[in-house]
N, C-alpha and C positions, 0 to 999 in steps of 0.2 A: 822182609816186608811182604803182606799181602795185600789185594786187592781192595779197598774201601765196599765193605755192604751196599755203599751210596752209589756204586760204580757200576759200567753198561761195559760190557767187553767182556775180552779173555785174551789172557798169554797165548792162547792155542790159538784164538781165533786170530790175534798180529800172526803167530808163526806159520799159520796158515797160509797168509798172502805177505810174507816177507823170510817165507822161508831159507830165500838166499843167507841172510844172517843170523840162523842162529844155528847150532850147536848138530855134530851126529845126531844126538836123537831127537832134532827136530823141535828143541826151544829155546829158550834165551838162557844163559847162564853168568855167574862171574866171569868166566872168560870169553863174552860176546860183544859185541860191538852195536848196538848198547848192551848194556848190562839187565838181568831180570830185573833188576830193583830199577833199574831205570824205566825201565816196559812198564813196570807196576804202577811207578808215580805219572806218566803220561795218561795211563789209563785212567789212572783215579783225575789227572786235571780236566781231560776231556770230556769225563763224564760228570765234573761240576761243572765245568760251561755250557754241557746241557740243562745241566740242573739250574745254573743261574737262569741262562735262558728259558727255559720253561716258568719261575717265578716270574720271569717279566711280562709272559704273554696269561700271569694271573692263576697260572696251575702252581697250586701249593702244597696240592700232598707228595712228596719227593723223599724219595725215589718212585720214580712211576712203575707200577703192576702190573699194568694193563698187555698180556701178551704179545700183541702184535705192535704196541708199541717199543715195548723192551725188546723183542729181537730187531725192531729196525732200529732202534739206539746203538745194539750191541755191533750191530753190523758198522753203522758211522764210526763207532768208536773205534772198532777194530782198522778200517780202512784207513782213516785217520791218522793212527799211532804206528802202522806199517807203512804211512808215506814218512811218518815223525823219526821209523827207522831206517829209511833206505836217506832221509838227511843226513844222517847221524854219518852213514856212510858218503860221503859226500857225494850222492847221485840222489836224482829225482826235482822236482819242482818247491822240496824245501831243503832240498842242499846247498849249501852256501855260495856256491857260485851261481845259481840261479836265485838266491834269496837278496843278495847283494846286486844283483841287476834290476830284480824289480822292486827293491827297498832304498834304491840310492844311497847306497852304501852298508844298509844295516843286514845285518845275518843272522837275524832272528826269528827262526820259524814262529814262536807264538802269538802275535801280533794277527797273523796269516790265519792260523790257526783260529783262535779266538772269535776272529771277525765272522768266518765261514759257518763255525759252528751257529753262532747268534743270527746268521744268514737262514742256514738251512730251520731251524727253529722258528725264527718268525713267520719263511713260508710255507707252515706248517701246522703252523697254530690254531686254525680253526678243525683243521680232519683230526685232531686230536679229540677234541671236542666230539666228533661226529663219532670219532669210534669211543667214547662213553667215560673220556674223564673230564673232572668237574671241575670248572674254572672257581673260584674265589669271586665272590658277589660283589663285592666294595672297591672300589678301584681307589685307594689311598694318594693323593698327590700333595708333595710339600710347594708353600710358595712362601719363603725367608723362612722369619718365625712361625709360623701357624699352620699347623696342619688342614686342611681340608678333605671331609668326609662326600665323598661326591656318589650319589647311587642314582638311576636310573627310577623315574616314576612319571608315573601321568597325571599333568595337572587337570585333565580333563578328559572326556570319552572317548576324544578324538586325536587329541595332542600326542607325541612323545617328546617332551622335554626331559629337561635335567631338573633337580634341583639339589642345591649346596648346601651342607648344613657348617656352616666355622663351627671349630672348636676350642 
């Protein structure tokens, strides 16, 4: 298995900061603890939670280009999935003895994982903006059956209201 194109990270860049667990020549293999194919699919999930995350805060061209934001994705991702591998090992703050303390009973790093990501994203969403990528104009919100098309305009010279268009 390789890396998703959609993905922010690198094997090298976990092996780099979790280099306790992998391999003499310094990466993940079939016989590691996790496995490369395991390192790969973390990577590839961590970096659709940014990428979910970013649809939500209205950025939709995904995967992001933008250099300095793809090396601090790649960076998260990386730091991330070498905390996701020193769990695996049963040490660190998503190893199961510490996941299970502060999950009342559950020992599921993702959950943890997940939220953080969607944490670190939202407060961050506007300096994305600032360093030059484009938000999505229309903010779309369902309410039951009906979609509603909601855009920003002015009803007057002075105002900044909304208004709604049903559809």
């Amino acid at each position: 298995m390789a890396i998703s194109a959609n993905s922010y990270g690198s094997v090298a860049g976990v092996a780099a900061l979790a280099h306790r667990w992998t391999d003499k020549t310094g990466t993940f293999s079939i016989t590691t603890k996790p496995t490369l194919a395991q390192v790969e699919a973390w990577i590839d999930q961590v970096s659709s939670a940014i990428n979910l995350a970013m649809a939500q805060c209205r950025y939709t061209t995904l995967p992001i280009t933008i250099t300095v934001i793809v090396d601090d994705f790649s960076l998260y991702t990386n730091q991330i999935v070498a905390e996701m591998v020193e769990g695996r090992n049963d040490l660190g703050r998503l190893g199961p003895k510490a996941l299970t303390a502060a999950r009342g009973g559950m020992n599921t790093m993702w959950p943890i994982v997940a939220g953080e990501v969607a944490e670190y994203i939202k407060n961050n969403c506007n300096a994305f903006e600032y360093l030059g990528l484009e938000r999505d104009t229309i903010i779309a919100e369902v309410t039951g059956a009906n979609l509603v098309m909601t855009s920003a305009s002015r009803a007057d010279g002075y105002s900044n209201t909304l208004s709604n268009t049903g559809l």
